[in-house]
KETOR-845250 format. One record per residue: residue number from 1; residue in one letter; chain; x, y, z of N, C-alpha, C, O, CB in turn. Coordinates in steps of 0.05 Angstrom, whole numbers, padded with zeros to 5 digits. Glycine has a CB too. Layout:
DOPA seq type mol   n_c1   n_c2   n_c3  ca_c1  ca_c2  ca_c3   c_c1   c_c2   c_c3   o_c1   o_c2   o_c3  cb_c1  cb_c2  cb_c3
DOPA NUM    A   A      X      Y      Z      X      Y      Z      X      Y      Z      X      Y      Z      X      Y      Z
...
//
This chain:
DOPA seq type mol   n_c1   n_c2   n_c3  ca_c1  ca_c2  ca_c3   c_c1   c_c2   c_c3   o_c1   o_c2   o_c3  cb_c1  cb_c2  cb_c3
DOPA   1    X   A  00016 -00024  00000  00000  00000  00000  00017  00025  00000  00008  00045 -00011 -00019  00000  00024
DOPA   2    X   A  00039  00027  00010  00054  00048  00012  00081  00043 -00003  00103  00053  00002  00058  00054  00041
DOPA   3    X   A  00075  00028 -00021  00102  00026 -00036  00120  00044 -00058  00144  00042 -00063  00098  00006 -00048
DOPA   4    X   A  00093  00068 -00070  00099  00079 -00075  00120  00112 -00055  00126  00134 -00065  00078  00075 -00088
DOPA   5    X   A  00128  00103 -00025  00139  00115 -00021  00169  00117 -00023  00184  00136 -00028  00131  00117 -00007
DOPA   6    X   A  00172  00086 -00017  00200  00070 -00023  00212  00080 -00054  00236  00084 -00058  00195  00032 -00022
DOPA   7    X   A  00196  00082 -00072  00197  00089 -00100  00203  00127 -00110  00209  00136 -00132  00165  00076 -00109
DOPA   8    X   A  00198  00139 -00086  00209  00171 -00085  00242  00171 -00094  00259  00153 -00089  00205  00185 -00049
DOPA   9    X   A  00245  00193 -00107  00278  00192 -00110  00279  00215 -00093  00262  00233 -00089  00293  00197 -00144
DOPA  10    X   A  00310  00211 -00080  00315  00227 -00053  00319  00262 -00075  00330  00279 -00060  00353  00211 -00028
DOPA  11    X   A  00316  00270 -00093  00323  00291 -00098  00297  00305 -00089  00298  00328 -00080  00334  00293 -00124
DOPA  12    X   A  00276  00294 -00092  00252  00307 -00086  00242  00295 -00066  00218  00290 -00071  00234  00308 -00107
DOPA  13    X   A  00247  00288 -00046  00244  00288 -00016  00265  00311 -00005  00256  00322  00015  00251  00257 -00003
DOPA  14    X   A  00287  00319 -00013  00303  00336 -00005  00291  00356 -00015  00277  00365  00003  00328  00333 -00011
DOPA  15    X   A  00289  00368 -00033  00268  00396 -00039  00240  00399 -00024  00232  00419 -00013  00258  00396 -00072
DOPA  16    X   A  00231  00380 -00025  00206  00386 -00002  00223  00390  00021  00222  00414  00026  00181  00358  00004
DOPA  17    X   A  00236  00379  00036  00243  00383  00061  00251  00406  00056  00230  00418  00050  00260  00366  00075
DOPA  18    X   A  00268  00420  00055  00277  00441  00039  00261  00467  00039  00271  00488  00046  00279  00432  00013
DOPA  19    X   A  00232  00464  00031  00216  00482  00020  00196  00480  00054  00186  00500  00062  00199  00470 -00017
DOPA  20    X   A  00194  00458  00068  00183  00455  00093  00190  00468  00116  00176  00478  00134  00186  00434  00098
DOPA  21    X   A  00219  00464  00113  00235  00479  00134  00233  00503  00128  00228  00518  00146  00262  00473  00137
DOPA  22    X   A  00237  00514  00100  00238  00541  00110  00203  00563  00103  00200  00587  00099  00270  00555  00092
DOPA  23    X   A  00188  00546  00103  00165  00559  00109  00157  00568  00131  00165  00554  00149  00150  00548  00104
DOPA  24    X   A  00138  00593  00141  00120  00607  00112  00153  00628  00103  00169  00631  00121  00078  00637  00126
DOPA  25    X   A  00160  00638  00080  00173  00649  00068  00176  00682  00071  00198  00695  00069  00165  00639  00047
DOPA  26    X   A  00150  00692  00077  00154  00710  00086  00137  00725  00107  00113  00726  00101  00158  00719  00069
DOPA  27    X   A  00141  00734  00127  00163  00762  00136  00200  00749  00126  00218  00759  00112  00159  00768  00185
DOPA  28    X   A  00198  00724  00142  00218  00704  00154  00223  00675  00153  00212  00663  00172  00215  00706  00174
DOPA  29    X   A  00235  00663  00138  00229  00633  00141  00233  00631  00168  00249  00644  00182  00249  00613  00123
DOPA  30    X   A  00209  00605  00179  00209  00598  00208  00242  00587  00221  00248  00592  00245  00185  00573  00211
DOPA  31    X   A  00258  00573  00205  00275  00562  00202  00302  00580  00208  00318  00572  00225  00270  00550  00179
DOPA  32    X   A  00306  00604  00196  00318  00632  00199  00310  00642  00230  00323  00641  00251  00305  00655  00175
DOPA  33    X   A  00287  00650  00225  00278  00656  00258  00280  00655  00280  00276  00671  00298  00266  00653  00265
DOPA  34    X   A  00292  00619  00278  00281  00614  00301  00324  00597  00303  00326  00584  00324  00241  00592  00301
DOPA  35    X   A  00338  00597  00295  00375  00600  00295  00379  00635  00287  00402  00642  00282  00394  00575  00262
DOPA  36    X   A  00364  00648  00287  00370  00674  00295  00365  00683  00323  00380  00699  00334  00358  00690  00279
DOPA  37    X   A  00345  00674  00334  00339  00666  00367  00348  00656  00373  00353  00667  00395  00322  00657  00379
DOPA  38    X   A  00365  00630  00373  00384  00617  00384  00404  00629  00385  00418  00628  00405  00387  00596  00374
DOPA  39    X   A  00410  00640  00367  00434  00661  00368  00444  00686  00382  00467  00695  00386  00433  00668  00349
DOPA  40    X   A  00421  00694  00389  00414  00725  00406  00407  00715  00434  00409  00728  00455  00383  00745  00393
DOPA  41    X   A  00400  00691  00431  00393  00679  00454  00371  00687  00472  00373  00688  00497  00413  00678  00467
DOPA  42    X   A  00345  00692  00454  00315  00697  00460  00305  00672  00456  00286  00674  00441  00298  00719  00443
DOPA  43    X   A  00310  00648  00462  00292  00629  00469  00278  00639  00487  00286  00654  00504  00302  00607  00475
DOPA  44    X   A  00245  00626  00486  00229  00628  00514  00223  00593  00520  00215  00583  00542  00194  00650  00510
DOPA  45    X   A  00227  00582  00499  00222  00557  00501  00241  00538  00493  00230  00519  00482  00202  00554  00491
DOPA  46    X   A  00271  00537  00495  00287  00510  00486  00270  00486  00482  00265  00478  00459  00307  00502  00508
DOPA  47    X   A  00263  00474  00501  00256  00450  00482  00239  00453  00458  00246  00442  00437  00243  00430  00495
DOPA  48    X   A  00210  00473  00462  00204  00474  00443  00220  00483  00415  00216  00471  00394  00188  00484  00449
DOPA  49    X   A  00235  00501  00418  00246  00513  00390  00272  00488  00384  00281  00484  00362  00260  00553  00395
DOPA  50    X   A  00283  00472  00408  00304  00454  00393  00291  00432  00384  00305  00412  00386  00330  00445  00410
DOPA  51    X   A  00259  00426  00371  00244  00404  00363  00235  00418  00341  00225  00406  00322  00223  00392  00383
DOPA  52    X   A  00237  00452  00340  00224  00458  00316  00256  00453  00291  00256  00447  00267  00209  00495  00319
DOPA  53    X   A  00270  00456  00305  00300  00456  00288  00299  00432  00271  00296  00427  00247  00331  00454  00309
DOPA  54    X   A  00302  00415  00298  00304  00385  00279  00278  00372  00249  00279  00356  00231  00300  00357  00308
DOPA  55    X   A  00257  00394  00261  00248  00389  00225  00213  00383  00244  00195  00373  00230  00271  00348  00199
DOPA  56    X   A  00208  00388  00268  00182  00370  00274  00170  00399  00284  00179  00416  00299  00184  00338  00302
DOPA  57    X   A  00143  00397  00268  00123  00420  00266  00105  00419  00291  00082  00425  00284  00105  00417  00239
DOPA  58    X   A  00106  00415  00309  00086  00409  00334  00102  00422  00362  00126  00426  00365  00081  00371  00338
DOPA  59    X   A  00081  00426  00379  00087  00445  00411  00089  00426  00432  00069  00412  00438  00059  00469  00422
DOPA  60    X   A  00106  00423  00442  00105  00411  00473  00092  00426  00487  00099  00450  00485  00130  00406  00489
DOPA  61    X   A  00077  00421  00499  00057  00437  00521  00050  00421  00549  00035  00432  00566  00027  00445  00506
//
């Protein structure tokens, strides 16, 4: 049933990821934003923002 995933060529799994991470595009990619906060060191939430890094769209709460 899912075989057609195995069958993706990694060039276009890498462009989606790619285009994922750094959405929405503008003011700011989220991706920019949020290693520019890390950087300045305005986290309010480490764990949350070091789960947004690794690529996972969801809030620890």
């Amino acid at each position: 049933m899912l075989q057609w995933i195995d069958n993706l060529p990694w060039s276009l799994v890498l462009i989606a990821a790619v285009l994922l991470g750094l959405a929405p595009f503008f003011p700011q990619p989220h991706l920019v934003e949020k290693l520019r906060m890390l950087a300045d060191h305005t986290l309010k939430r480490p764990i949350d923002e070091s789960v947004d890094l690794i690529g996972f769209s969801f809030e620890i709460r």
